[in-house]
C-alpha positions in Angstrom: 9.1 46.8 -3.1 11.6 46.0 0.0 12.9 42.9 1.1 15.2 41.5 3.9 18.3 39.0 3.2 19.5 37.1 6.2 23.5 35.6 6.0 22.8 32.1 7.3 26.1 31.3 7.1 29.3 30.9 5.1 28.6 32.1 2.1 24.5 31.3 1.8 21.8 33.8 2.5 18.1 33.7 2.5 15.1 35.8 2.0 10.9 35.6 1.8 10.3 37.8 -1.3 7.4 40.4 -1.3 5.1 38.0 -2.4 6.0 35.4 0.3 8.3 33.1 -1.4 11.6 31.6 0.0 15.1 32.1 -1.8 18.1 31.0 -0.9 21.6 32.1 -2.3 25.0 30.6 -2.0 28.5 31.0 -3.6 30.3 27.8 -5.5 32.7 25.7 -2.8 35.6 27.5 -4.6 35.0 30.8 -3.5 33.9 29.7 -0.3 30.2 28.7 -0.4 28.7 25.2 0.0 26.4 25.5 -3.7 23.5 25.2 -1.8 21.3 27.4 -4.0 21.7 28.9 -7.1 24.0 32.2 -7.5 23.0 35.9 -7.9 23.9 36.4 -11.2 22.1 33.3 -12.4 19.1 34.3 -10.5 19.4 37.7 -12.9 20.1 35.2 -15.9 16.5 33.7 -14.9 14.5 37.0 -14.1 15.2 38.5 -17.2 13.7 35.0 -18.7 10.8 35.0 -16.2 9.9 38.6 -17.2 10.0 38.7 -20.6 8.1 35.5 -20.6 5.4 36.5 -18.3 5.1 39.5 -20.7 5.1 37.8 -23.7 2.4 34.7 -22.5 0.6 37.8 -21.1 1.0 39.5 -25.1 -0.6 36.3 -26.8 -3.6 35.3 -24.4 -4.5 39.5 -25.3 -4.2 38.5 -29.0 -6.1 35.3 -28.2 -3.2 33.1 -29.3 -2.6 30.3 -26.6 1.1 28.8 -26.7 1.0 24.5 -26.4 4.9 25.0 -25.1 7.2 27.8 -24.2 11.2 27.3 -24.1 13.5 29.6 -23.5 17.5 29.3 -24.0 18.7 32.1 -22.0 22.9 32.3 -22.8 24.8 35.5 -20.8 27.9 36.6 -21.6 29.9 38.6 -18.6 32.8 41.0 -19.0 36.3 39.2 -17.8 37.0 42.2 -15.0 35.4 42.9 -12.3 32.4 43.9 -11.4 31.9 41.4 -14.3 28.8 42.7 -15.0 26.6 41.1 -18.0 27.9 42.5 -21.4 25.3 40.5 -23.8 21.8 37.9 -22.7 20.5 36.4 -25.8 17.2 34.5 -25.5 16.5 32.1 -28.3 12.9 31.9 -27.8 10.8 28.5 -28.9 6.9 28.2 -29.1 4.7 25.7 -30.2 0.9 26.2 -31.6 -0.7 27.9 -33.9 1.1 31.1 -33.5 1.5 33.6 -36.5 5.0 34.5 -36.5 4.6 38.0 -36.6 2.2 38.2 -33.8 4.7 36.1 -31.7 7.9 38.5 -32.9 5.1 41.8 -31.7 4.9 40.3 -28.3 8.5 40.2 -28.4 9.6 43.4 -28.9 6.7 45.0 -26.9 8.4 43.6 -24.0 11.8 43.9 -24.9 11.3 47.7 -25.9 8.4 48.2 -23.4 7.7 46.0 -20.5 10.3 43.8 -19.1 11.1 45.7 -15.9 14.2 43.4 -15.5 16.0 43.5 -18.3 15.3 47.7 -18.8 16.6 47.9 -15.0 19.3 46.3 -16.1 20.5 48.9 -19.3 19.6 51.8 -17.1 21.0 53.9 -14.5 20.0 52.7 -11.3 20.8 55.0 -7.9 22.2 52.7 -5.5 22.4 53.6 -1.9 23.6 51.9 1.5 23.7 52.6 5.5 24.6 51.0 8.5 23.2 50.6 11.4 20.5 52.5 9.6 22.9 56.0 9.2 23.0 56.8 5.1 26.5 56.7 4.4 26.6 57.2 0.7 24.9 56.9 -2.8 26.6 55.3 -5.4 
């Protein structure tokens, strides 16, 4: 997966994703920014909600259970020093229909412990690289 992020100014930059959709990032007015679209870290917030609720709607329909709503309450807590990285996400998650409980709790944890690419990139190690003016300068 590769993607391209253009600075359009100030703080703000923009991007088509793979899969051809437009995103647009910006920092708050106090740092800077003009809060013209929503920050990073919210946007990591919001993909660890988006994947593990693909993954669990996905879960159900494969039981044959089919969900009449799906809320989530996503709360992130971030350490005080920098890089403030997130420390703790909780998802409280609320469904309607007729759901067993313990079918809804097995889709759950099959894509907290199994699927959700997001949130497992996020308690991992990741390699992280960078160059300039396409020369590799360092891994970190």
């Amino acid at each position: 997966m590769e993607t391209t992020i253009k600075w359009i100014g100030k703080m703000a930059f923009a991007s088509t994703t793979p899969s051809g959709h437009e995103l647009k990032m910006d920092a708050s007015e106090e740092v800077g920014g003009e809060n013209s679209g929503p920050r990073p870290t919210e946007m990591l917030l919001n993909a660890v909600a988006g994947c593990t609720g693909i993954d669990i709607i996905s879960i159900l329909h494969k039981m044959r259970l089919e969900p009449t709503s799906f809320l989530m309450d996503v709360k992130g807590e971030r350490a005080e020093n920098h890089p403030k990285k997130f420390t703790k996400i909780h998802i409280h998650y609320a469904l309607e229909g007729e759901l067993p409980e313990d079918k809804v709790v097995r889709a759950i944890e099959l894509s907290k412990n199994k699927y959700c690419s997001v949130s497992h990139s996020l308690d991992s190690t990741i390699t992280v690289s960078y160059s300039i003016n396409n020369t590799v300068r360092k891994e970190l």
